[in-house]
C-alpha positions in Angstrom: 0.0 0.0 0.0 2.8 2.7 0.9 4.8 1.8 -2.5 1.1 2.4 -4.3 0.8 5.5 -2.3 4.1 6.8 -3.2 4.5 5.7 -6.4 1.9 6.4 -8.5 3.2 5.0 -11.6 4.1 1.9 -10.7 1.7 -1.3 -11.6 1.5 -4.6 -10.0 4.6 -5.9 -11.4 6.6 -3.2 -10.8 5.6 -3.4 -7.2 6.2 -7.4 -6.7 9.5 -6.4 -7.9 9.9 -3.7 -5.5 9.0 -6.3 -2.8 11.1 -9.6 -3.7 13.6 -6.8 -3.2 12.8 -6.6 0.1 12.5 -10.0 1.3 8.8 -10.4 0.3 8.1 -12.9 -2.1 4.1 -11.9 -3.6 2.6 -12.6 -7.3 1.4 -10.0 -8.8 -2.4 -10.9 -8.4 -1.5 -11.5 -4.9 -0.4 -7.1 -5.0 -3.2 -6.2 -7.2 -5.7 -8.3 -4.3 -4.3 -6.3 -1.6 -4.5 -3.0 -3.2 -8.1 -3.8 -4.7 -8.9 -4.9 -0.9 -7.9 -1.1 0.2 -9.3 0.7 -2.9 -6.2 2.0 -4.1 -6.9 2.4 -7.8 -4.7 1.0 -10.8 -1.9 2.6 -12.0 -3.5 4.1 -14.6 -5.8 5.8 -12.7 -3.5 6.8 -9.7 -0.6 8.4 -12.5 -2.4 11.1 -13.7 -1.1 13.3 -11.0 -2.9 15.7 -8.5 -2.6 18.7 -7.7 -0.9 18.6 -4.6 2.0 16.2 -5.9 2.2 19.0 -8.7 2.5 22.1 -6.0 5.3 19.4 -4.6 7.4 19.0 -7.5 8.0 22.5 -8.4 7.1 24.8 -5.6 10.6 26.5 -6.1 9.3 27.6 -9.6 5.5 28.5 -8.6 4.8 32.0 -7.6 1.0 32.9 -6.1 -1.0 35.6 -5.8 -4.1 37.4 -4.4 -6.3 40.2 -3.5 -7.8 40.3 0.5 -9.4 43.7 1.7 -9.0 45.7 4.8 -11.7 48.1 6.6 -10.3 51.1 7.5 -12.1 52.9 11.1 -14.1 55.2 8.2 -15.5 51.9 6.6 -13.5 52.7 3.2 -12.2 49.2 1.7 -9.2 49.1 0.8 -7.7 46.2 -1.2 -4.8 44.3 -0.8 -2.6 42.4 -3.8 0.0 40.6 -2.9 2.4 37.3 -4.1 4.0 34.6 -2.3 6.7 32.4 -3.1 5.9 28.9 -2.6 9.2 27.3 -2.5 10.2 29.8 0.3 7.1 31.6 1.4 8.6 34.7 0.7 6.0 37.5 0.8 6.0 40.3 -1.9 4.0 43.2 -0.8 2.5 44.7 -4.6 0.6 47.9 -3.3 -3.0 48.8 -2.0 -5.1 50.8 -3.3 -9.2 51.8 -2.5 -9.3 51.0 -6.2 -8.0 48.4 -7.7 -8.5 49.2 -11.4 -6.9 47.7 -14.4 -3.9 50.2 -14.6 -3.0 49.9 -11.4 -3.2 45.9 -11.2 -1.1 45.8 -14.3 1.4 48.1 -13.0 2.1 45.8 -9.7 2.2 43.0 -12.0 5.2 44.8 -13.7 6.9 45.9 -10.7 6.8 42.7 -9.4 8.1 41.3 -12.5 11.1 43.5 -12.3 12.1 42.5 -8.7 12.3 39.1 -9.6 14.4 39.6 -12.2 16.5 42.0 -10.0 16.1 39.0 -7.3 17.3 36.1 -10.2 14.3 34.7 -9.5 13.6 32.0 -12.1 9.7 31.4 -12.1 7.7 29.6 -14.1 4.3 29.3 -13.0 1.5 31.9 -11.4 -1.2 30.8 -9.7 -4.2 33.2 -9.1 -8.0 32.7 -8.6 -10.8 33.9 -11.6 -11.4 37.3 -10.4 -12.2 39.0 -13.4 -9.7 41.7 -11.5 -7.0 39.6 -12.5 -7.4 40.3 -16.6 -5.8 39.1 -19.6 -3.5 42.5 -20.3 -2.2 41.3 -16.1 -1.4 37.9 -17.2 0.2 38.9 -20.0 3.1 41.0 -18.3 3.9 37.2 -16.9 3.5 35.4 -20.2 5.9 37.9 -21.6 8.7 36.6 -19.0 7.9 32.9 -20.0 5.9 32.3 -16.8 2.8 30.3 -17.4 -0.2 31.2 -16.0 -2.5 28.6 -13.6 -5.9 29.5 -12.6 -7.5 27.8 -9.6 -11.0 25.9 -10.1 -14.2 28.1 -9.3 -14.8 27.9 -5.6 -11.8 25.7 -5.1 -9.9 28.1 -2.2 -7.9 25.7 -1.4 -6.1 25.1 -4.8 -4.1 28.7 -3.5 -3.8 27.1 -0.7 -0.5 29.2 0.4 -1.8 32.6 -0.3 -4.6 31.5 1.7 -2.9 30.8 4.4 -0.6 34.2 4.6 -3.7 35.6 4.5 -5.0 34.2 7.9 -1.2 34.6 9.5 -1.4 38.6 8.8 -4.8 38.8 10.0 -4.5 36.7 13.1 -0.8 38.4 14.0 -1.0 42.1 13.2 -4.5 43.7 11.4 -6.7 41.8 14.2 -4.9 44.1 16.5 -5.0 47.5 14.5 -7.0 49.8 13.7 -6.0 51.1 10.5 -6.2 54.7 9.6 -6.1 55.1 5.8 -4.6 53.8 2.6 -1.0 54.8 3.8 -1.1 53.8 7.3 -1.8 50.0 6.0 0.8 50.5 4.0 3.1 51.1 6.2 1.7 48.6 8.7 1.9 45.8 5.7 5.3 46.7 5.0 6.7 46.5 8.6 4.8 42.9 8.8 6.1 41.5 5.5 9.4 42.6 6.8 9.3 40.2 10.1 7.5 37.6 8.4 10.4 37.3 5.4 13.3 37.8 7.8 12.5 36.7 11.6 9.5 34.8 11.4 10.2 30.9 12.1 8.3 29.0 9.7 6.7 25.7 10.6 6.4 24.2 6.8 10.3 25.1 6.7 11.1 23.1 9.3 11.1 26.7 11.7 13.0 28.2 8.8 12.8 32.3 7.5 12.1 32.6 3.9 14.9 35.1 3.5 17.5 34.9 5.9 18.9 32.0 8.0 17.8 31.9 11.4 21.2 33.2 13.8 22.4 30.1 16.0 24.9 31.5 18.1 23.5 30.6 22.1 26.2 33.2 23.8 25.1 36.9 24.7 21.9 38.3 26.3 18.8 38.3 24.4 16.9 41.1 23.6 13.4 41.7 22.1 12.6 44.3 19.2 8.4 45.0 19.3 7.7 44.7 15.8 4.1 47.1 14.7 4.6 48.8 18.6 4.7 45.6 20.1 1.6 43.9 18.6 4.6 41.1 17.5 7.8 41.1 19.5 11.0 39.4 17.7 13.6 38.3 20.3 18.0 38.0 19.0 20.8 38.0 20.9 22.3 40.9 21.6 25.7 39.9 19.5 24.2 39.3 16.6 21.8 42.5 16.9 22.9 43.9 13.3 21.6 40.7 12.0 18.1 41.1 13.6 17.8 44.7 13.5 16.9 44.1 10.1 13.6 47.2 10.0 
């Protein structure tokens, strides 16, 4: 069951062979009865691939994006677009803007193009949702660059699963505990955020990695805490290696 799990391509015989290999001497009806037993389809049906094994294979070369909104205290709406690196989880921060129109949309899409050439980022894929915001003249300043655009089913959220999920993380640890002003105070809010989540933020899908810098493991010195956003976050270093986490 675990070689048919993990190896999606492989049929009965493969897998007999697999198992003489390691001491266990089946036929191949006697596989294919075990894996019928647990309904683990043929491999015909189990190598077409999924999703998930896809994101797997070449999350280094998959960028993501998406819009999420923000209420200011005077109920204006302002809107939020933003990219994500799934190999890394490297946040890039496009803009905001109270309207998102088709100018402005295409002109993040260029500036972001530009960093990552400035980065050497080599991407090949962009994933975003179906909302009409995102329009053809937006994914063309990626097709330009060679990257391929993916768009996520209809009402499949989960298919952007990462941009989802940066989404909660700067809800839950910094705008649920702000009341933002205007278009320029989120801004700056967003900025200071994406700044400790790419740089000092342990991440638990990289193993309590940062996407950008390495965390510091030097154990001599005092430690210290910075308050990130006033002290809504607070990122603690030790004192020797300040310059390191003094990165704001």
């Amino acid at each position: 069951m675990r070689l048919a799990k993990e190896n999606t391509r492989w049929g009965y015989d493969k897998i007999q062979g697999e198992l003489l290999k390691l001491g266990h001497n089946l036929s191949a009806t006697s596989v294919r009865s075990v894996l019928k037993r647990h309904r683990i389809t043929p491999a015909s049906e189990r190598s077409t691939g999924t999703w998930r094994s896809f994101l797997g294979h070449y999350k280094d070369q998959i960028l993501a994006c998406d819009f999420f909104t923000v209420e200011t205290i005077w109920l204006k709406t302002i809107y939020v677009l933003f990219f994500i690196e799934l190999g890394t989880r490297r946040i890039y921060l496009a803009g905001c803007t109270t309207n998102p129109d088709l100018t402005w949309i295409n002109q993040q899409a260029r500036q972001v193009v530009w960093n990552l050439k400035d980065d050497s980022r080599n991407m090949a894929f962009l994933i975003h949702d179906n909302d009409t915001k995102f329009a053809s003249s937006y994914d063309n300043v990626f097709s330009s660059e060679g990257i391929k655009i993916l768009n996520t089913p209809y009402r499949a959220t989960r298919a952007n699963a990462f941009a989802e999920r940066w989404v909660r993380s700067v809800r839950e640890e910094c705008l649920d505990s702000i009341l933002v002003l205007d278009e320029n105070h989120l801004r700056r809010v967003l900025k200071e955020y994406a700044q400790y989540y790419n740089h000092a933020r342990p991440h638990q899908g990289l193993g309590q990695q940062f996407p950008v810098s390495m965390p510091v493991t030097n154990t001599g010195g005092p430690i210290r805490i910075r308050d990130v956003l006033g002290g809504v976050i607070h990122d603690y270093y030790r004192q020797s290696q300040a310059s390191i986490s003094s990165y704001g």
